[in-house]
C-alpha positions in Angstrom: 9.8 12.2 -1.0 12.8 10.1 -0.8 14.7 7.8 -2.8 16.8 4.7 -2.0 18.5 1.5 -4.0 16.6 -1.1 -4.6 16.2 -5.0 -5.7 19.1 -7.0 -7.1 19.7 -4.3 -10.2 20.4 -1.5 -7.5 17.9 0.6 -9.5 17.7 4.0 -8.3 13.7 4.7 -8.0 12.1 7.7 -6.4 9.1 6.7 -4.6 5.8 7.4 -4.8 3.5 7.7 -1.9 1.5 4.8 -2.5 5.2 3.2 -2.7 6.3 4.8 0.9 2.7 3.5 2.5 3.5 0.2 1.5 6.6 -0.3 2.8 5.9 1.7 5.5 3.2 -0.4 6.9 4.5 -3.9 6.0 8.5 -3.1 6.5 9.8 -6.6 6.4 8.2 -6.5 2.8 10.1 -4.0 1.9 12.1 -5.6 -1.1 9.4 -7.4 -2.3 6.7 -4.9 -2.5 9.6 -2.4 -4.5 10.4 -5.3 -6.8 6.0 -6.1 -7.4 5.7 -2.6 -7.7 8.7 -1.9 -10.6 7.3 -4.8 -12.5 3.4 -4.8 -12.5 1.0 -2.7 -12.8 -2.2 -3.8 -11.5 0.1 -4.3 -8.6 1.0 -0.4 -8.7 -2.6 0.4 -9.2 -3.3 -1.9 -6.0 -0.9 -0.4 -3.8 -2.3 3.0 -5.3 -5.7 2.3 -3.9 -4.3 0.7 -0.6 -2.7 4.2 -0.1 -6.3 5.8 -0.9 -8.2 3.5 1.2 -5.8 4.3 4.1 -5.6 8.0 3.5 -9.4 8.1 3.6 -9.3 6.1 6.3 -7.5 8.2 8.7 -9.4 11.2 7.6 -12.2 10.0 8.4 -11.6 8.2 11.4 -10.4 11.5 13.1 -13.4 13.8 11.4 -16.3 11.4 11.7 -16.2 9.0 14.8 -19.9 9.0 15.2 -20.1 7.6 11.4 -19.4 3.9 12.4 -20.4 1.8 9.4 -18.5 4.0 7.3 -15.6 3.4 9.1 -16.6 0.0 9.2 -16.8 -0.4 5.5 -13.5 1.2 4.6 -11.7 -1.4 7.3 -13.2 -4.4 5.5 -11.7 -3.2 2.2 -8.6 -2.6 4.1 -8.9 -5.5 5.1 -9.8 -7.0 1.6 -7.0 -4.9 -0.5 -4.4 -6.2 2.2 -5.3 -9.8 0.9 -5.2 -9.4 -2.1 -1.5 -7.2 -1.5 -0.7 -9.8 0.1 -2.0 -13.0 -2.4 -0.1 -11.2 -5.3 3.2 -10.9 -2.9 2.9 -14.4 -1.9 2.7 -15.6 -5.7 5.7 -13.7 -6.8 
């Protein structure tokens, strides 16, 4: 794990690796996301499941192809968290 300076405050933060998915897979974000996810937590806990969702995800998308609808379901919550990551980003 890295770290790097971030925001306005130039805060030194190590990041976790719910933190590094985020901004890893919405990079133009990048600021924004660190700032949501020093301040709030429901927003940490919502990047922390987007990062379980997406580590499950992959797992099982390269163990269990023949599973469709489970891979289905876990795309629509993608899906779902990303809205609501995104709703909470937009708000801020």
């Amino acid at each position: 794990m890295g770290s790097f300076t971030a925001g306005d405050n130039r805060k030194k933060i190590i990041m976790k690796a719910e933190l590094i998915c985020m901004v890893e897979n919405f990079p133009g974000l990048r600021d924004k996301i660190t700032m949501l996810y020093e301040q709030n937590e429901e927003f940490q806990t919502l990047c922390f499941d987007y990062f379980l969702c997406m580590k499950s995800l992959s797992q099982w998308q390269s163990s269990m192809k023949k599973d469709e609808n489970f891979i289905l379901e876990y795309s629509e919550l993608k899906r779902a968290l990303e809205s609501e990551l995104f709703q909470y980003i937009e708000k801020k």
